[in-house]
C-alpha positions as CSV (number, residue, x, y, z in Angstrom):
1,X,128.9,80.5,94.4
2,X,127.2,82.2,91.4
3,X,126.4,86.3,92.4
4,X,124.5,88.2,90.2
5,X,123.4,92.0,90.6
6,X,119.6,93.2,90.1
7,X,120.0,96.9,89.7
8,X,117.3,99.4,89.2
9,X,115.5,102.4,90.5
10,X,112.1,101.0,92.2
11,X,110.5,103.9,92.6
12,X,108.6,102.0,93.5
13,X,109.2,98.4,93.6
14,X,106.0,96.5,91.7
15,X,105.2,92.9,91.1
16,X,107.5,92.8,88.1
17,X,110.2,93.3,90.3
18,X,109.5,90.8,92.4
19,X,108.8,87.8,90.0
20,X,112.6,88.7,88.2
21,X,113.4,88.9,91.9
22,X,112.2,85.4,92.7
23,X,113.5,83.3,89.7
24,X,116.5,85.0,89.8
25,X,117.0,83.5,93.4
26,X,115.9,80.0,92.2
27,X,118.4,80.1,89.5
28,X,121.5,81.9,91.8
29,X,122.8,81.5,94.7
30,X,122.8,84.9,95.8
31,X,120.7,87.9,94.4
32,X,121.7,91.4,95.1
33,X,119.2,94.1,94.5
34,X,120.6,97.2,94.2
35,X,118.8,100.5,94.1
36,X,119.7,104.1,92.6
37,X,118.1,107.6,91.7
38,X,118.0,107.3,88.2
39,X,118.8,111.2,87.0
40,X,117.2,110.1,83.7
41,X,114.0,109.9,85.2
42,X,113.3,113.3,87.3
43,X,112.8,113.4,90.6
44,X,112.1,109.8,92.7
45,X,108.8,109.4,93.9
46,X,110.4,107.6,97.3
47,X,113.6,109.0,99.0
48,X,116.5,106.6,98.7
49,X,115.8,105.1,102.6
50,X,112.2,104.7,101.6
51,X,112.9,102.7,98.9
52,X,115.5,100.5,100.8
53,X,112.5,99.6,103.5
54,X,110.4,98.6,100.7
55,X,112.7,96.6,99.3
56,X,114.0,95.0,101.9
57,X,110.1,94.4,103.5
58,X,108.8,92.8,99.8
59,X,112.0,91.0,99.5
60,X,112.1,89.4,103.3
61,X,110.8,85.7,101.9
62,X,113.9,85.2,99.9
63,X,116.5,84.0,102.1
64,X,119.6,84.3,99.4
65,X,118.7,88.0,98.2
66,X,120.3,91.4,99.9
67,X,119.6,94.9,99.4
68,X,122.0,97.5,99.0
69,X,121.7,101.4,97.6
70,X,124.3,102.8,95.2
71,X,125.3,106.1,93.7
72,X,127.4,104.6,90.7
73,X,128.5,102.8,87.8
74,X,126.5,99.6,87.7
75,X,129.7,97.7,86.8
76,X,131.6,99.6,89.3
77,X,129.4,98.0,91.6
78,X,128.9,94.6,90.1
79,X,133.0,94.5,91.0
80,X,133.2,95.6,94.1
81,X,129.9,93.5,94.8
82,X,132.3,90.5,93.1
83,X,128.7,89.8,90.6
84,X,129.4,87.0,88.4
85,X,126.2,88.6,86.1
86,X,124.0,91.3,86.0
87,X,120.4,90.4,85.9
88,X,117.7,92.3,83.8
89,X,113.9,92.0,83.6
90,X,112.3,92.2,80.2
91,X,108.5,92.9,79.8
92,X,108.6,93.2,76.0
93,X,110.9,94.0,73.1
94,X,111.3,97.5,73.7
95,X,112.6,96.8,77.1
96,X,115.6,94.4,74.9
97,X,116.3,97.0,72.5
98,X,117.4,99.6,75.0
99,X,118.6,96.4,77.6
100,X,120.7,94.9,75.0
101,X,122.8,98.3,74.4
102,X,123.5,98.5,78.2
103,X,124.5,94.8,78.3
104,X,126.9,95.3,76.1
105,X,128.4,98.6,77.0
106,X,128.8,97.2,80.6
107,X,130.8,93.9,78.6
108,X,132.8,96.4,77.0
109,X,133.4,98.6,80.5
110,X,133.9,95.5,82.9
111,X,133.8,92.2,81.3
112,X,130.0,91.7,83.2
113,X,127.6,89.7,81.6
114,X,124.1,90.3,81.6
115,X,121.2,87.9,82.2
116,X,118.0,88.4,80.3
117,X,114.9,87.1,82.7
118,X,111.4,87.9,80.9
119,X,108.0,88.5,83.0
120,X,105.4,86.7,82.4
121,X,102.3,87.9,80.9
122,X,100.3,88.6,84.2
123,X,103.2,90.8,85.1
124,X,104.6,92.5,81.8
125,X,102.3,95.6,81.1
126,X,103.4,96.7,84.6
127,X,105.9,99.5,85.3
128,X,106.6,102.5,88.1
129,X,106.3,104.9,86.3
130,X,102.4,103.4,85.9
131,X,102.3,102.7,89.1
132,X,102.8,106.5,90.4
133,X,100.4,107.9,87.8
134,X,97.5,105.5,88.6
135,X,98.4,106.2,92.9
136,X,99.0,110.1,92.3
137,X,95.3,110.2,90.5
138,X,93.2,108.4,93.5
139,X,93.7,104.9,91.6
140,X,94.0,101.1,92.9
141,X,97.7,99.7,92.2
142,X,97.1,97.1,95.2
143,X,97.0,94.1,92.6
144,X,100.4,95.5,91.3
145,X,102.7,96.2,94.0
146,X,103.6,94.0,96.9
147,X,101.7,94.7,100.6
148,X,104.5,97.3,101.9
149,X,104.5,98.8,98.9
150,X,100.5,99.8,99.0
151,X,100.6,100.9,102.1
152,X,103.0,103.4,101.5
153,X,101.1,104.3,98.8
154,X,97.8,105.0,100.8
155,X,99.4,106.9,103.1
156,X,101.4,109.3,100.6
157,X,97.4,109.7,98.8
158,X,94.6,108.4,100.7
159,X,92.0,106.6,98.3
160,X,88.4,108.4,98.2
């Protein structure tokens, strides 16, 4: 049984997400997505349990994909997960450049691999950080974030 271990901060979780999400489960037989407060980029939009509901409501239609929160080392938990890879989305080539030298300190660290999956085109100029700019300001992200995702949106600031 191949494991691999989808780590990020989703705050919040966007259609990007869940394409990697997706092919990673066609290509794996088990996905772990794995969620953190990033220190690196201020304070989260979505508490840490908030972010766990979303995940696990816009992940619910793939049957071989868990969610789990963490508070650590990606390769400490890609061990104690027993991860065979780690699995990365790329939207363009700045996303490899900065991907690349985490792929390879986490080699170095803990012998983990890392699996490059790009978006596709329909999905690569999306990020959170976007996404929480465009909601904070009144905007519609509806197109870009899966259903559970919205809605928590609209309630946190109520479209005009």
């Amino acid at each position: 049984m191949i494991r691999v271990l989808y780590p990020g901060s989703f705050d919040p979780v966007h259609n990007g997400h869940v394409e990697v999400a997706e092919l990673a489960c066609k290509l794996f037989d088990e996905v772990v997505v794995a969620a953190m407060r990033n220190p690196e980029k201020g304070e989260p939009l979505f508490s840490t349990e908030e972010r766990e509901a979303m995940l696990i409501e816009s992940f619910s239609h793939l049957p071989n994909l868990r969610v789990t929160m963490f508070a650590e080392l990606v390769v400490t938990l890609a061990r104690r997960e027993k991860a065979n890879f780690i699995v990365k989305g790329l939207r363009a080539v700045s996303d490899f450049e900065s991907e690349l030298q985490m792929a390879q300190t986490n080699k170095v660290l803990a012998g983990v691999d890392t699996v490059f999956l790009p978006s596709t085109s329909s999905s690569s100029f999306v990020a959170s950080k976007f996404i929480r700019q465009i909601a904070r300001l009144g905007g519609d992200v509806t197109s870009m974030v899966p259903s559970p995702v919205a809605g928590r949106l609209q309630l946190r600031w109520p479209r005009p």
